[in-house]
Steps between C-alpha positions, in 0.01 A plus 500: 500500500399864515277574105662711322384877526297658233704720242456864564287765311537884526319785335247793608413835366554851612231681621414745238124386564277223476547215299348456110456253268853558374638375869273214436582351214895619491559370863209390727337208311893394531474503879176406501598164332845436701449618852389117560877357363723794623617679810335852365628850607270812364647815582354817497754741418406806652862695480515440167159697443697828686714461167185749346284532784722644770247811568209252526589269782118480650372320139806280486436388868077453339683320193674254723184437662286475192772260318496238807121535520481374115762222565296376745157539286638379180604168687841536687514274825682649736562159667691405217639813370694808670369816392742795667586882492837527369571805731476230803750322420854659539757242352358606148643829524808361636485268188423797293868661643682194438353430125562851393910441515453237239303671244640839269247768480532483150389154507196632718398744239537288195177299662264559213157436759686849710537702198153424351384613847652810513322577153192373613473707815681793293758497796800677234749554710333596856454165667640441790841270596307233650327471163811301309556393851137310515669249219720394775300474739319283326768251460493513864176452564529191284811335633414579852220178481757288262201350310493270165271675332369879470144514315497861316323718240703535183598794584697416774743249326777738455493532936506203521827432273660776687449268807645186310798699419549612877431144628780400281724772557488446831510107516812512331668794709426381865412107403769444309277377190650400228353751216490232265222316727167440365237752672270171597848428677594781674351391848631142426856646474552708836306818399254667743232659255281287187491612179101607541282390169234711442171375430328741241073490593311368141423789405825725442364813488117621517406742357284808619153594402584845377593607123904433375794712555621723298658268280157317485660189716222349754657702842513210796222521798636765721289666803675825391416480156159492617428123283502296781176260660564422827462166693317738751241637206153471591294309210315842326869639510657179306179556249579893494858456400440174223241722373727806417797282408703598201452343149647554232298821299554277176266281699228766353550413116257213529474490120891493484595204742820437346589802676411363861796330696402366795842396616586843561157572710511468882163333515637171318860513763216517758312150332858345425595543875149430682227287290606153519219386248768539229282373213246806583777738457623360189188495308378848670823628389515390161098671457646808702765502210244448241256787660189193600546656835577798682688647831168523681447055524876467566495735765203367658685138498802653639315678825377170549742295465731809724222491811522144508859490586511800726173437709629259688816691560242799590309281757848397665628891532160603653558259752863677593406811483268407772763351665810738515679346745525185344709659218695681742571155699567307154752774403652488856521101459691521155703746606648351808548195276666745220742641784625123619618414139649765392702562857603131392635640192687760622668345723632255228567779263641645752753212590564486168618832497726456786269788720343274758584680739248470795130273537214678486108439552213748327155412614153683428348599794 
């Protein structure tokens, strides 16, 4: 008897730069960790950066470059896992078409993650039509690979039930679901497309090293905020930016520590998330709280404890930068692989849709 084949896996990132702590903790470790028990797909969704970036295609093309390269360094095998550019592979955009007839715009808009971005990026009312249109696509992008599971950063969640809710939809329209079927069921009972689970990374949201918003909440890592340390950071850098990380100014009433909260100061989200010697952190803490000790000797743990994550992550992107072909060929490799399962796909959406018309073959050359 043939084993059974791994369940599938499917996230990625688009290429808005390279990857930060924030990718690691919200999604990477996650693929990291499962790459050895499931069929992986990492895409690298390079149309979706034109959704802000359209008059900067040279530094997306760098960004899909620089993203693979820090797969590869923080750990990715590319014999196990299929990296790909989502612009080289055509049956998502089909997909995309398809999808879009089973969603309202309204429902598009009411995604909370889209509006918050559009405030974030101070869009108003300027951004483009394949902005809203992005949230579709990435139900496509999704579907297209039909996986179990979809590890994400918190903020992604409301994508992500968007996709559930177009799975569904369309299980039930061209599968003849029953809409009363459990969603572990939905394969079970005729339909084409799982209900994907996310996978949320242990670390929900990390914050940045900068100073609050305005309404004094901790603002998440963001390259364009300008709070981000990079997986790429060389080690003086990592020491530059946990030197000048915000803490809280009440932090300066030593004589008042009642005042001092070190829940809402990034350097203790950065201990929670990285220094595993938990019993350190609790009794450093608790003196922090009780002004025994200061920013400078919890700093000076944290650039340690930071370098001795990322410097073998460092050592393993050196190498590929050195080698630039070998991204290029892992990428190539991926995305071939990326472009046979999702043709599979839509041809059985397809079917399903009573539009298989003709056979057709798409090949990288």
């Amino acid at each position: 008897m043939n084993p059974e084949p791994p369940p599938r896996l499917l996230t990625g990132d688009t290429p808005t730069g390279k990857l930060h702590l924030g990718h690691f903790v919200g999604s990477v470790e996650n693929r990291l960790a499962l790459q050895h028990r499931y069929d992986c797909y990492f895409i690298i969704a390079n149309k979706h950066a034109f959704t802000t970036r359209a008059d900067r295609p040279a530094d997306i093309r760098q960004s899909v470059i620089d993203i693979a390269t820090d797969y590869l360094a923080a750990g990715i095998d590319p014999a196990k896992s299929h990296m790909f550019i989502q612009s080289e592979v055509p049956a998502i955009d089909e997909l995309t078409f398809f999808l879009a007839m089973l969603i309202p715009f309204n429902r598009v808009m009411r995604n909370p993650t889209l509006t918050q971005e559009i405030r974030d990026k101070d869009l108003g009312d300027k951004y483009p039509f394949g902005f809203p249109m992005y949230a579709v696509g990435q139900c496509a992008d999704i579907l297209a690979f039909r996986p179990a599971i979809v590890p994400v950063g918190e903020d992604q969640i409301p994508h992500l039930e968007l996709t559930r809710e177009v799975a569904r939809k369309f299980n039930q329209l061209y599968c003849g679901v029953d809409p009363r079927t459990e969603d572990v069921d939905n394969v079970k009972r005729g339909g084409l497309f799982p209900i994907i689970e996310p996978k949320v990374g242990r670390i929900r949201r990390l914050v940045g090293t900068g100073a609050p918003g305005p309404g004094g909440e901790l603002l998440k890592m963001s390259k364009s905020l300008n709070n981000a340390i990079f997986l790429s950071d060389d080690a003086d850098t990592v020491q530059k930016k946990v030197m000048r990380m915000y803490t809280d100014p009440r932090r300066l009433r030593i004589s008042d520590p009642g005042e001092t909260d070190p829940d809402k100061n990034p350097l203790w989200a950065f201990h929670d998330a990285f220094n595993t010697d938990a019993a350190w952190v609790a009794e450093q803490r608790d003196a922090y709280r009780n002004g025994r000790v200061g920013d400078v000797v919890i700093k000076r743990k944290l650039v340690e404890i930071l370098n001795a994550l990322i410097d073998p992550i460092r050592t393993r992107r050196k190498h590929f930068e050195d080698r630039p072909d070998d991204v290029m060929d892992a990428l190539k490799q991926g995305t071939a692989r990326a472009i046979e399962t999702s043709e599979e796909t839509l041809h059985l959406a397809k079917s399903a849709m009573k539009q298989d018309y003709f056979g057709r073959s798409v090949f990288l050359k």
